[in-house]
Structures are given as C-alpha cells and as structure tokens.
C-alpha positions as a printed NumPy array, in Angstrom:
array([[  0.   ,   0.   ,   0.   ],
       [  1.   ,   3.39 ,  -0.674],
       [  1.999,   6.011,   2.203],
       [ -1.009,   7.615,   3.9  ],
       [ -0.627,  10.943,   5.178],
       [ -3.548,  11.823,   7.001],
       [ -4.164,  14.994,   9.479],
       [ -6.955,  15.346,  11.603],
       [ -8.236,  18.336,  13.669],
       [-10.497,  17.92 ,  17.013],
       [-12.75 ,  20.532,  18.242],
       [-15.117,  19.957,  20.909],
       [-15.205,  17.294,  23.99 ],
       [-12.294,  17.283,  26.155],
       [ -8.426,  15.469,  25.962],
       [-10.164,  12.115,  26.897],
       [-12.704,  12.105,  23.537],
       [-10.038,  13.185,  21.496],
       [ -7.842,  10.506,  22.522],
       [-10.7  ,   8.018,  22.002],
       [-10.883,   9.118,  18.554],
       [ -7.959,   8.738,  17.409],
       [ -7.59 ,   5.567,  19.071],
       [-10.755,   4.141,  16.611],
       [ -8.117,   5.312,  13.901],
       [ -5.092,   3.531,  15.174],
       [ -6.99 ,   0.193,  13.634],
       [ -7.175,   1.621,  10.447],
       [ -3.911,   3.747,  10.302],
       [ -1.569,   2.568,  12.973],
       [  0.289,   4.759,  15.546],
       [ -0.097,   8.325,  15.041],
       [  2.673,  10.827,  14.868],
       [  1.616,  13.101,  16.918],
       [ -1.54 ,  12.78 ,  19.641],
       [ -3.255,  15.159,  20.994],
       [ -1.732,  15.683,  24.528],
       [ -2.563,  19.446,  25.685],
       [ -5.43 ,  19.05 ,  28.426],
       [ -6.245,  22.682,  28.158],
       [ -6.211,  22.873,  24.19 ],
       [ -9.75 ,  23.857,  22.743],
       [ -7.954,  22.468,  19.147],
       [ -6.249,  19.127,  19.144],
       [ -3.831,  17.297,  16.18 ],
       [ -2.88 ,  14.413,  15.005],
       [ -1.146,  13.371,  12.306],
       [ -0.47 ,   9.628,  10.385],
       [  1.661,   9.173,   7.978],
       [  3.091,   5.753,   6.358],
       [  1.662,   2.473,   5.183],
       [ -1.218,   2.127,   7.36 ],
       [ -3.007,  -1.317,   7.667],
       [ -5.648,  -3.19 ,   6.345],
       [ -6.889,  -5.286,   9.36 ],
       [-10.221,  -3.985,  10.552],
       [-10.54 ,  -1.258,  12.768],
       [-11.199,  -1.001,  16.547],
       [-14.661,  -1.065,  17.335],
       [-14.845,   0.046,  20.489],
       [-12.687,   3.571,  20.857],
       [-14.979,   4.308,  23.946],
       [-17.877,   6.556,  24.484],
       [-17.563,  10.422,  24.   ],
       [-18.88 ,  12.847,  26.51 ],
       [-19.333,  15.603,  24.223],
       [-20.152,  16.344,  20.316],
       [-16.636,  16.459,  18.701],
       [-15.771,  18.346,  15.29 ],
       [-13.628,  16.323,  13.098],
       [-11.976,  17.444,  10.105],
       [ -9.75 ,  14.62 ,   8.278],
       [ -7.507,  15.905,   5.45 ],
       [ -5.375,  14.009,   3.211],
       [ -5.515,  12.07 ,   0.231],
       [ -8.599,  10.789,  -0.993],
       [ -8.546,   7.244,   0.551],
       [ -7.079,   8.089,   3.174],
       [ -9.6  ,  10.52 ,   4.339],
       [-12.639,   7.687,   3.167],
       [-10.544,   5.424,   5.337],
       [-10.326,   7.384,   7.699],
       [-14.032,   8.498,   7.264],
       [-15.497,   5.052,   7.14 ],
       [-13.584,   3.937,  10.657],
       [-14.627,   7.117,  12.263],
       [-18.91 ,   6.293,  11.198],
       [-18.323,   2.607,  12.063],
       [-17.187,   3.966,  15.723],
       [-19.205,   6.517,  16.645],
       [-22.541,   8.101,  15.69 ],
       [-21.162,  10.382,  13.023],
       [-22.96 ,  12.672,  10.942],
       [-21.015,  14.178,   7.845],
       [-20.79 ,  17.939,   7.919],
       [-19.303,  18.19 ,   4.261],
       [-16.241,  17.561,   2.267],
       [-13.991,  19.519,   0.01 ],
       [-11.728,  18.463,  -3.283],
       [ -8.277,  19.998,  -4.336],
       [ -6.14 ,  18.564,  -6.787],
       [ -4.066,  16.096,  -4.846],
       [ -5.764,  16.045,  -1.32 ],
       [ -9.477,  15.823,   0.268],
       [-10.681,  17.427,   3.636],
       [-14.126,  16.114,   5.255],
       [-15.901,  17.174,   8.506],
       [-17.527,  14.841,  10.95 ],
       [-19.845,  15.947,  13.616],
       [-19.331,  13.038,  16.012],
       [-21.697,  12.661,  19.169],
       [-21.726,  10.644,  22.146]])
C-alpha cells in the first residue's frame, strides 16, 4: 500500500474524547505521529503518515462525553478510510467535504 498521510483536527469534547478518537483510527492507520496531549487545548492534532493497515478497525474507541468536530484531510482514501472507521465507531454525521487537486478534507460531527 502506498503512504497515507492523514491529518486530523479535534474541536469539541475534552483530551479524553479526542484521545478516544484517534484511538478508533489507530486500527485503520496505525500509531499516530503526533496525539493530541494538551489538556487545556480547545484544538487538538494528530497526524499519520506511512503504510497504514488493512486489518479492521477497533470497534470500540470508547464513548464520547461531548459532540466532537472532526476534520480529516489528506488524500482521498485516506480521508474515506479514515471516514469510514470514524462512522463505524461513533454516531457520526457528515458535515461536508472539500476536493483539491491532490488532497481531500471532510468534517464529521461526532456525538456521544
């Protein structure tokens, strides 16, 4: 498989939900990069880059306690990857997507 390089923005919920989100990714893409770590941060990151996997992903990342904003940007499958885990996880609803030449960016509105 091709290197993934996927980047996706929390808003919303606390440290605990974002962590549980992108633990529902780690199935899908493996380890991030980075995590969001900053307890206080209203705006959490993380990033995956590399091969990712194709076992299926994690079905239980854990319950939310809050409506999170997700925006996943990357390539294409990537972020339908990345989409598909996230709505198999958690109740999602999709908030949109946008198309530039080389890369994709959709928002999820997931709720607990």
């Amino acid at each position: 498989m091709s290197d993934t390089q996927l980047t996706v923005t929390l808003s919303g919920g606390d440290a605990d939900d974002a962590r549980a989100v992108v633990r529902a990714l780690e199935g899908t893409f493996g380890a991030p990069d980075q995590s969001p770590s900053d307890e206080r941060a209203t705006v959490r990151v993380a990033t995956f880059t590399g091969g990712g996997r194709e076992e299926a992903p994690r079905a239980d990342a854990g319950r939310l306690s809050a409506p999170v904003t997700v925006t996943v940007q990357g390539t294409p499958e990537a972020v339908r990857r990345a989409s598909d885990t996230l709505t198999r996880a958690f109740t999602a609803r999709d908030e949109g997507a946008a198309s530039g030449d080389q890369e994709q960016e959709r928002q999820l509105l997931l709720e607990p």
